[in-house]
Structures are given as C-alpha cells and as structure tokens.
GUKETI-355552 format. One record per residue (C-alpha): residue in one letter; x, y, z. Coordinates in steps of 0.1 Angstrom, whole numbers, plus 5000, padded with zeros to 4 digits. Layout:
AXYZ...
END
This chain:
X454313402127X454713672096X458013852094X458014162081X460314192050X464214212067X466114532061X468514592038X471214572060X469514172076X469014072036X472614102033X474013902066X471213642055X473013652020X476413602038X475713332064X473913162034X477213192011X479213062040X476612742050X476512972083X472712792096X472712972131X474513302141X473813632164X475113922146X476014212163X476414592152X476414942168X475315242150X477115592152X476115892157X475615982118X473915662113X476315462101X476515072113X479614892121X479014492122X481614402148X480814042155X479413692143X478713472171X478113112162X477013062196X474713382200X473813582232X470313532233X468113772242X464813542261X463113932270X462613972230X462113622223X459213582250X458213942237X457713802199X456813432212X459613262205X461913052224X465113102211X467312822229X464012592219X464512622186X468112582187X468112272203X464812132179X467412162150X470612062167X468511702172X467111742137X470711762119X472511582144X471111302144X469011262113X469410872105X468810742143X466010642159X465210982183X464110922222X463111122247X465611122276X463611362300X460511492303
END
C-alpha cells in the first residue's frame, strides 16, 4: 500500500509516540470552528474504526494482534492454537 506523505500535524504525533517508544496509539482531535485542532486524547488501546480500515484494506485488529505475537513472544517457538 503507498501512503501519501502524513500532514504536518500526523509527522508530529509520529515524532512524539517515537520520542516516547509509543509503537501503537489512536490519537484523537477535534477541530474548531476557525480551524484550529485540539488533540484531546492518546489511546494506547485505540477505538478502531473497521468501516475505514475495510475501506483502505486494512485490518486493523489483524495487525495489532500479528505484532503483539511478534514482540511478545520473540524467542519461543510460535503455534497456532486455532484455525
């Protein structure tokens, strides 16, 4: 999948979830009514949103899980335990 390149306002949460070894997070915002935006949250465990993900083919939860088993358990011996 190409990405376009983030927004200015994306390239700096990337920059602070990078500075704070934050690997997974749903960051939220609303926007007033001159534009401004107002971050108001940083969910560790995000809402996810499987309308946009199925939209831009990805599965969200999927992922998640694919690098909870990769970091998790990196020195044992994986198995599948259902199918």
């Amino acid at each position: 999948m190409i990405l376009a390149v983030p927004s200015p306002l994306v390239q700096r949460y990337i920059r602070l979830c990078n500075k704070e070894g934050i690997e997974i997070a749903g960051i939220e915002y609303v926007r007033d009514a001159w534009g401004h935006r107002y971050t108001y949250d940083i969910n560790g465990t995000t809402n996810y949103n499987q309308t946009l993900g199925a939209r831009i083919g990805v599965d969200g939860m999927g992922e998640v899980a694919r690098y909870l088993r990769r970091t998790a358990t990196p020195a044992r011996r994986r198995r599948r335990i259902a199918s």
